[in-house]
C-alpha positions in Angstrom: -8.4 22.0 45.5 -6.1 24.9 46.6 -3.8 22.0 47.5 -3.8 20.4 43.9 -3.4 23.6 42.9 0.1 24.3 44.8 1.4 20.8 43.9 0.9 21.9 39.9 2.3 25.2 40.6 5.5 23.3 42.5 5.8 21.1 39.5 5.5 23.8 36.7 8.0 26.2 38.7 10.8 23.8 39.4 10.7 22.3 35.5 10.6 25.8 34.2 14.1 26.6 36.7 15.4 23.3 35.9 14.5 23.2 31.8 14.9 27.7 31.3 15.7 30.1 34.5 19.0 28.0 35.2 20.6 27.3 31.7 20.0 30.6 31.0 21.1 32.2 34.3 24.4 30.0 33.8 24.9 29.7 30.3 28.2 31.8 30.4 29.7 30.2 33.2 29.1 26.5 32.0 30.5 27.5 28.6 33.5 28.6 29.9 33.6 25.6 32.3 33.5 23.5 29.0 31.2 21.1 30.7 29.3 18.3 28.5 25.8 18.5 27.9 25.0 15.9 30.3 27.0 17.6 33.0 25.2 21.0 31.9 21.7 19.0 32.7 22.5 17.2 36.0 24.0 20.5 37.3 20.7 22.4 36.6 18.7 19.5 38.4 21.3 19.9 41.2 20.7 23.9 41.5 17.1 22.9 40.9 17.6 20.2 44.4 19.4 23.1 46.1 16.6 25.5 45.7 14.0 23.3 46.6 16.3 22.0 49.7 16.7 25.5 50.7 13.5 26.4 50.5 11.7 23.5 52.5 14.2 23.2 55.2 13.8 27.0 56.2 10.2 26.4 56.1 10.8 22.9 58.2 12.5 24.2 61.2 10.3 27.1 61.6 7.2 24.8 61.9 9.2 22.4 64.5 10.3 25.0 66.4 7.3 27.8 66.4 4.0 25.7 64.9 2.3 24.9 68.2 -0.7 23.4 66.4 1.0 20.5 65.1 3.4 19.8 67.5 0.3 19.4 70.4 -1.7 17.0 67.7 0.9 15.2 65.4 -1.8 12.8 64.3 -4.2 15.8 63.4 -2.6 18.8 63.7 -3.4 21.3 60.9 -1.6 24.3 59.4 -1.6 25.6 56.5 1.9 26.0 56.1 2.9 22.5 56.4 0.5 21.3 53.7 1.8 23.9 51.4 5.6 22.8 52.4 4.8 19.4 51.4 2.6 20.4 48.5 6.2 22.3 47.3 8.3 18.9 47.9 5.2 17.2 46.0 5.6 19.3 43.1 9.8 19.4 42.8 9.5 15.2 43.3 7.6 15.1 40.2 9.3 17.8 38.0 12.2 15.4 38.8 10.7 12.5 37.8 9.7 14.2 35.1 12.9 16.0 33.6 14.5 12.4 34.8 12.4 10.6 33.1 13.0 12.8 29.7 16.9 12.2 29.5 17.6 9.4 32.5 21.4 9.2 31.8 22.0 12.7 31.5 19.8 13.9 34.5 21.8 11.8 36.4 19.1 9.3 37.4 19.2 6.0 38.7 16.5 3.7 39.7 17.1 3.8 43.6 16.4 7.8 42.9 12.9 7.1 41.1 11.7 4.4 43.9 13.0 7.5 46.5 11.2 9.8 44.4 8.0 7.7 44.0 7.7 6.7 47.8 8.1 9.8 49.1 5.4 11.3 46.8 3.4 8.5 47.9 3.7 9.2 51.6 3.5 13.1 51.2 0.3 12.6 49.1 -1.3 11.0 51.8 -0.2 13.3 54.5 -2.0 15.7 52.6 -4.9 14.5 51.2 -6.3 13.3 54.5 -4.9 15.9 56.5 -3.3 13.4 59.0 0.5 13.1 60.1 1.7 16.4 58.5 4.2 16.8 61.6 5.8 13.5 61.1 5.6 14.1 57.6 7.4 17.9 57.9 9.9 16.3 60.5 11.1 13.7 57.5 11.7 16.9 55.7 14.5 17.6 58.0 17.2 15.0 55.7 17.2 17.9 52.7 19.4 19.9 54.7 22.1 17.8 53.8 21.4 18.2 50.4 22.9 21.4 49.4 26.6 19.7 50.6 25.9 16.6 48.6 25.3 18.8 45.7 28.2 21.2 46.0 30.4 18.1 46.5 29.3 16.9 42.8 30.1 20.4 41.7 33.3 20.1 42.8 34.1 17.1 41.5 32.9 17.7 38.1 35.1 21.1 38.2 38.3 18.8 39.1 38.8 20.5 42.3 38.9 17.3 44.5 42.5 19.0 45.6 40.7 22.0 46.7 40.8 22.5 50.3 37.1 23.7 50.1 36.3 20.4 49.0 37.6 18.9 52.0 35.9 21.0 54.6 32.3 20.7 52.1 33.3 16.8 52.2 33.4 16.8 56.6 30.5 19.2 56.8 28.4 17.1 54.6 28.6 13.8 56.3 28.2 15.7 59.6 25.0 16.9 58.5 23.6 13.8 56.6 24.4 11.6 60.0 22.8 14.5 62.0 19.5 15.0 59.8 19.3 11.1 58.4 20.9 8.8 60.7 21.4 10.1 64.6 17.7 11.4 64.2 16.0 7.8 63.8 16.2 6.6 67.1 14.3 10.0 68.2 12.0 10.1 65.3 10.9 6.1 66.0 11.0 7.1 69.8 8.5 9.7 68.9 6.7 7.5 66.1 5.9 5.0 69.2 4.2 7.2 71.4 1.7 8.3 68.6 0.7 4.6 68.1 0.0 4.7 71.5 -2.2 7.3 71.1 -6.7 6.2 71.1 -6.6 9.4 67.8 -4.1 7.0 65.9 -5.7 3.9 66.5 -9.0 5.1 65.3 -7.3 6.8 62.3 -6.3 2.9 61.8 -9.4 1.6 62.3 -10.6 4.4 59.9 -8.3 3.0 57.2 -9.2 -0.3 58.1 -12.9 0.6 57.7 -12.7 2.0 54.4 -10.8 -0.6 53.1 -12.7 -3.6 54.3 -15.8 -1.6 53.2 -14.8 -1.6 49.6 -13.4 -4.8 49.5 -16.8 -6.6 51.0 -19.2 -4.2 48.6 -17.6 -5.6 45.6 -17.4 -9.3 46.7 -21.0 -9.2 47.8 -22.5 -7.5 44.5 -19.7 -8.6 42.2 -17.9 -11.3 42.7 -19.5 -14.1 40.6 -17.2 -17.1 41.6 -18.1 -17.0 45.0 -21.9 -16.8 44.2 -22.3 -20.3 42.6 -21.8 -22.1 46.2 -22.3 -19.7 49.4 -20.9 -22.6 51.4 -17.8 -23.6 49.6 -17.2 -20.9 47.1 -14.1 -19.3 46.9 -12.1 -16.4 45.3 -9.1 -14.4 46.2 -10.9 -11.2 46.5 -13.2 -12.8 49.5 -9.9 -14.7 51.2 -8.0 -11.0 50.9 -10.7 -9.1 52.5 -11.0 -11.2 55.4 -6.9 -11.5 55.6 -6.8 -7.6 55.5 -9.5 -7.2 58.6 -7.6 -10.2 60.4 -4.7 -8.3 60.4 -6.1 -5.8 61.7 -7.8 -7.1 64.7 -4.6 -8.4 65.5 -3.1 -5.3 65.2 -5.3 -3.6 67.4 -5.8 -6.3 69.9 -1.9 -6.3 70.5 -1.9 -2.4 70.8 -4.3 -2.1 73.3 -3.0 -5.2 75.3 0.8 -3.8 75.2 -0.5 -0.1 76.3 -3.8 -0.8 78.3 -7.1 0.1 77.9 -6.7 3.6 79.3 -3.8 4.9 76.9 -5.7 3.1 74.1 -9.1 3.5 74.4 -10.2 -0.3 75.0 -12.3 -2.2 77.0 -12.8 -5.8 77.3 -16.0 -6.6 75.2 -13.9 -4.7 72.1 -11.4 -7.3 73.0 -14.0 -10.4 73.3 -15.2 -8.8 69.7 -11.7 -8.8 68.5 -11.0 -12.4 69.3 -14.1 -13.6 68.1 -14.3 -11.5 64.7 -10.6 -13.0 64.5 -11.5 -16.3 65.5 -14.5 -16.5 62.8 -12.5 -15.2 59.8 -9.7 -17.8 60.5 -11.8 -20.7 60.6 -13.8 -19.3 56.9 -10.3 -18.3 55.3 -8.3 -21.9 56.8 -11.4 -23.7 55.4 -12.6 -21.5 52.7 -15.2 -22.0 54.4 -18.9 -19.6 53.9 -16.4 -16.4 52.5 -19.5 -14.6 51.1 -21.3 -14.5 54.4 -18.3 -13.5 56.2 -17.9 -10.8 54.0 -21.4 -9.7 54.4 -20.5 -9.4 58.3 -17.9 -6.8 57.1 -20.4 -4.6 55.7 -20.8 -3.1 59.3 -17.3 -1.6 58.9 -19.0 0.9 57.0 -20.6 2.6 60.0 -16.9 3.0 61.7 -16.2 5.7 59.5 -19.1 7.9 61.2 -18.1 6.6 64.5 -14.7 7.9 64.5 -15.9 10.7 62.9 -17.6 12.1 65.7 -15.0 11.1 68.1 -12.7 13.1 66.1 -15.0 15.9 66.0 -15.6 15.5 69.7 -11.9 15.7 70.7 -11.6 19.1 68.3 -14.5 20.4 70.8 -16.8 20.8 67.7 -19.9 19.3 69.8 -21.7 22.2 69.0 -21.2 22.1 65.1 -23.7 21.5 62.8 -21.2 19.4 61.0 -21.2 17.1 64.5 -25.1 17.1 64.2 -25.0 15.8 60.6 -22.3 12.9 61.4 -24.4 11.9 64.5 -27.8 11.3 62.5 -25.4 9.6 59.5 -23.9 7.3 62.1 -27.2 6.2 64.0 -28.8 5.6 60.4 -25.3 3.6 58.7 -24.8 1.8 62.2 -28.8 1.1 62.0 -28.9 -0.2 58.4 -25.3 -2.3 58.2 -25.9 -4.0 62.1 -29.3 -4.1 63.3 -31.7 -3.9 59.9 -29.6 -6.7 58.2 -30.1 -9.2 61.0 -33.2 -10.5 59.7 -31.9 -10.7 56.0 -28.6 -12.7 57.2 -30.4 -15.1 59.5 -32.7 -16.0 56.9 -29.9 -16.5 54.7 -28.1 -18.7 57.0 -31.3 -20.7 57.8 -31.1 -21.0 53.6 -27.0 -22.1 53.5 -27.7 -24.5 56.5 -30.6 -26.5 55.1 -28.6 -26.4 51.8 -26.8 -29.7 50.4 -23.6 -28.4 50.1 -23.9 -27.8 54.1 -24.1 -31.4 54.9 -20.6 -31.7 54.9 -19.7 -29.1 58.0 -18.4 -30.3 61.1 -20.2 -29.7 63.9 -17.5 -27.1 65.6 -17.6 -25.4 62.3 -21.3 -24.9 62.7 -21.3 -24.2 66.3 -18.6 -21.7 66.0 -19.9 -19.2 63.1 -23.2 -19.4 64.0 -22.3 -18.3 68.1 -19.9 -15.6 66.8 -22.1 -14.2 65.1 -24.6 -14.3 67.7 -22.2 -13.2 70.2 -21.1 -9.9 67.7 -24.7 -9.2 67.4 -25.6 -9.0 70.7 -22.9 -6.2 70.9 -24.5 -4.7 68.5 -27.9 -4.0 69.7 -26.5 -3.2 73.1 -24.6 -0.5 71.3 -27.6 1.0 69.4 -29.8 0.9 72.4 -27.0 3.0 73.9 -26.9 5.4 70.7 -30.9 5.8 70.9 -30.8 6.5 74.2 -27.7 9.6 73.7 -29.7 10.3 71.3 -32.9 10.8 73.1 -30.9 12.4 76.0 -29.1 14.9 73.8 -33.0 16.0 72.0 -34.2 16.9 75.9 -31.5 18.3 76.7 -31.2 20.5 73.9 -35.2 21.2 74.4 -34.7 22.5 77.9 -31.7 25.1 78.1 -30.8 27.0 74.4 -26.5 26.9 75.3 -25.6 22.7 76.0 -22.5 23.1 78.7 -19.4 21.4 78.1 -20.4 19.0 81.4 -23.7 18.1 79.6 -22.1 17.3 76.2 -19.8 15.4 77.7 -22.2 12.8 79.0 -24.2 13.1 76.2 -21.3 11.6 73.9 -20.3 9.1 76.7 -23.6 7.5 76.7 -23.8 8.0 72.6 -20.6 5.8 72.5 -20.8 3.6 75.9 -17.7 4.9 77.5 -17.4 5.0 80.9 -16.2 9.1 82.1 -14.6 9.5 85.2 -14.0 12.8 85.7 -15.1 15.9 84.1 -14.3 15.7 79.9 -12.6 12.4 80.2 -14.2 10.3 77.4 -11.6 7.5 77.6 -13.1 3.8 76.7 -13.1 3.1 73.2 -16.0 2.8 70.9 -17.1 -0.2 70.9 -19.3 -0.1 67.6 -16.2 0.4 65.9 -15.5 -3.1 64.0 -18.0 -6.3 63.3 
């Protein structure tokens, strides 16, 4: 809320300088300039851009250089600063659009400048709302400090002063700078982008994404989506071949990550990869044959208990064990991982039992049949092995807590390997993946 609450703040401030502070501030001096009135608005936009560009790259380099909390997480580091500096680029990008949007020709605008606008808003908003990224998002932030140069060089131009020495030297500076802060800094900032991916907390904040997604996606094709209802074998609809596409592409993903930067760096193992290839396997076949979509989609409702799981790994890895918040996500987790893998068993077997002695099922090849219904076997057996696993971290972590009133950090740490089947070698290294985390 406080958030929301800077970005309207950004926006009302920046439109009030753009639309009042500055024509009034330079009234005289653009009078006497004899500009036009579209020249009088663009150049209050610009001051508005120099402001803002000012502002924000001060605030930039000071979190680079001196903000040790996002710099040691840049996948969840947290300040309060940096979500304020992008909630103050947030609100500038709309006032923009905004006072853009009110006179386009006379502001200046063109189109490539709204889809800039609208895509960096986009990405920003994101940053912020889930609290994830901020440093790469702050680091991006580093390209306005060319724009006080690009502005000055408009200025001028529009004052006919292209003869000007000054304009010369603000010409050299400003390409120096915009090659420095927008071009020479890719290969570093890509470099840097890379090792993240690598990283087991940006994979699961994939797999988050991934689970959220999928999770909508299959709740509305199994309660709404009528087309696909009238034949569970052969119906089809392009919200059920979408859903599936979307989770293929992200086993792929994943699979190719952890392959390319081993199970260590990642956080695999080799029955998340034998799920992978199998979940993979079984959407392919339903999507290239439209082929039972509905009951595939109903094996994506287990995504649903990801969101838990990486919760608590998350929480974990913030050393938040002994939370209440931690104790909350751990009973939400057994009970979603209970009710969208293990209690729905019975209900989807008897359903397939239903869709195989159907007439519409007459027509399946045998390696069809043979191959979703040992898939799904297969991805089932995982996931009891996996509960039995949280029961029993569960059970351990009751006793434990029963017998001595302060848990130590050894203790915990065995507790949340057994909860999530990792394998720990050493004391507080929780490596292996979670392998509950996809179905």
């Amino acid at each position: 809320m406080n958030l929301l609450f800077y970005v309207i703040a950004s926006k009302s401030f920046f439109i009030l300088l753009t639309k009042v502070i500055i024509p009034k501030t330079c009234s005289q001096y653009l009078k006497h300039e004899k500009l036009s009135e579209n020249q009088k608005s663009e150049f209050a936009l610009r001051m508005s851009s120099n402001f803002h560009a000012i502002l924000v790259s001060c605030i930039c380099l000071y979190l680079i250089l001196f903000d040790e909390t996002i710099r040691t997480d840049p996948v969840w580091g947290y300040s309060e600063l940096v979500a304020t500096n992008l909630t103050i680029t947030v609100g500038f990008l709309l006032a923009d659009l905004l006072v853009m949007s009110s006179s386009f020709e006379a502001a200046g605008g063109s189109w490539t400048l709204c889809f800039h606008h609208v895509g960096s808003i986009y990405a920003y908003s994101l940053a912020i709302r889930n609290g994830v990224l901020l440093y790469f998002a702050n680091f991006r932030l580093l390209a306005e400090i060319s724009t006080p140069f690009v502005n000055a060089r408009w200025c001028l131009a529009t004052l006919n002063m292209k003869d000007n020495k000054l304009y010369f030297i603000n010409g050299v500076l400003m390409a120096a700078v915009f090659f420095l802060c927008r071009i020479a800094i890719m290969p570093f900032f890509y470099y840097m982008a890379w090792q993240v991916i690598s990283t087991e907390s940006y994979q699961r904040m994939a797999s988050t994404v991934h689970g959220v997604i999928a999770s909508i996606f299959s709740i509305y094709v199994v309660l709404f989506d009528t087309e696909i209802c009238k034949d569970f074998v052969w119906g089809y609809s392009e919200a059920a071949g979408n859903s599936l596409a979307n989770t293929m592409g992200y086993l792929l993903a994943d699979f190719c990550l952890m392959m390319w930067f081993g199970f260590e760096v990642s956080g695999g193992s080799w029955a998340y990869c034998f799920h992978h290839i199998g979940s993979f396997y079984a959407y392919y076949l339903a999507i290239s044959h439209s082929f039972l979509l509905r009951v595939a989609n109903i094996r994506l409702l287990a995504e649903f208990s990801t969101l838990f799981v990486n919760a608590r790994w998350c929480l974990a890895s913030l050393d938040l064990k002994d939370n209440k918040l931690y104790f909350i996500n751990g009973v939400l987790m057994t009970f979603a991982f209970f009710l969208c893998r293990i209690a729905i068993m019975p209900y989807f077997y008897y359903m397939a039992w239903q869709v195989i002695n159907s007439k519409s099922y007459e027509s399946v090849s045998f390696l069809l049949h043979v191959s979703w219904i040992g898939v799904c076997l297969m991805l089932d057996v995982f996931n009891c092995i996996w509960f039995v696993k949280m029961i029993r971290g569960a059970f351990k972590h009751m006793n434990y807590a029963e017998s001595h009133s302060t848990p130590s950090k050894v203790a915990a740490n065995d507790v949340y390997s057994v909860v999530n089947g990792a394998k720990v070698k050493g004391l507080g290294k929780t490596s292996q993946h979670d392998d509950s985390k996809n179905d």
